[in-house]
C-alpha positions as CSV (number, residue, x, y, z in Angstrom):
1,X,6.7,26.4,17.6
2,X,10.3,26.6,19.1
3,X,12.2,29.7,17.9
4,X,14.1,29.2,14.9
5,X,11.7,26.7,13.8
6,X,10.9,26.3,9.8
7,X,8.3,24.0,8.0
8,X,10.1,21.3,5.4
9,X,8.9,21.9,2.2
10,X,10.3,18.0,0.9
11,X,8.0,16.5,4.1
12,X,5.1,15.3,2.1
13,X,7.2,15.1,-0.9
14,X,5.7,11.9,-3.5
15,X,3.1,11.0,-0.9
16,X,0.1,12.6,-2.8
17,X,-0.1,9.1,-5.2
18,X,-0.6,7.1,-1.8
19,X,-3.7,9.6,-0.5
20,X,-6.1,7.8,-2.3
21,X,-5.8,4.3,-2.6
22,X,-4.8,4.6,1.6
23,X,-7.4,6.9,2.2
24,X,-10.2,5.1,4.3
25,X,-14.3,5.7,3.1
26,X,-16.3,8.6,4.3
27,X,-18.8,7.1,7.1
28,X,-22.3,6.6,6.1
29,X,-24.4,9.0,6.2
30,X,-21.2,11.4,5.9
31,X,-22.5,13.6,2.9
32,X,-25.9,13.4,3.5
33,X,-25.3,14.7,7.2
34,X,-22.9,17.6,5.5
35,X,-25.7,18.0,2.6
36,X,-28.3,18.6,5.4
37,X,-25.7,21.0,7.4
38,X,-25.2,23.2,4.5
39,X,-28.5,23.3,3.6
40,X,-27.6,21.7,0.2
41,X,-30.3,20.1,-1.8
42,X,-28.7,16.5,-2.3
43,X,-27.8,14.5,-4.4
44,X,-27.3,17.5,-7.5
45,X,-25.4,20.2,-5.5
46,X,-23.7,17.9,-3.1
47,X,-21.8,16.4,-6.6
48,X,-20.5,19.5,-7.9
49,X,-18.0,19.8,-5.0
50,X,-17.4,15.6,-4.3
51,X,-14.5,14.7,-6.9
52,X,-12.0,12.3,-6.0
53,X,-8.5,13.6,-4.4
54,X,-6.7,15.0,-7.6
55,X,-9.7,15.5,-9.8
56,X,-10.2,18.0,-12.3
């Protein structure tokens, strides 16, 4: 980064609601490909970390 150089903390600002709805699908075989990497036992442990972008 150039000297001098600081981040913008208003960049993003009121862009989170867009994320989602603009967001384009995983491709197939994306989780089970990750599941498999991680040595995750799919489908039960592979849900308790998949939640949509702002979920609880």
């Amino acid at each position: 980064m150039p000297d001098g150089w600081q981040w913008d903390s208003t960049l993003f600002r009121g862009s989170a609601a867009y994320y989602g709805p603009g967001r384009l699908p995983y491709a197939p075989g994306f989780a089970q490909t990750l599941a498999t990497a991680l040595g995750l036992d799919p489908p039960t442990e592979i849900m308790t970390w998949r939640k949509p972008y702002g979920g609880q």
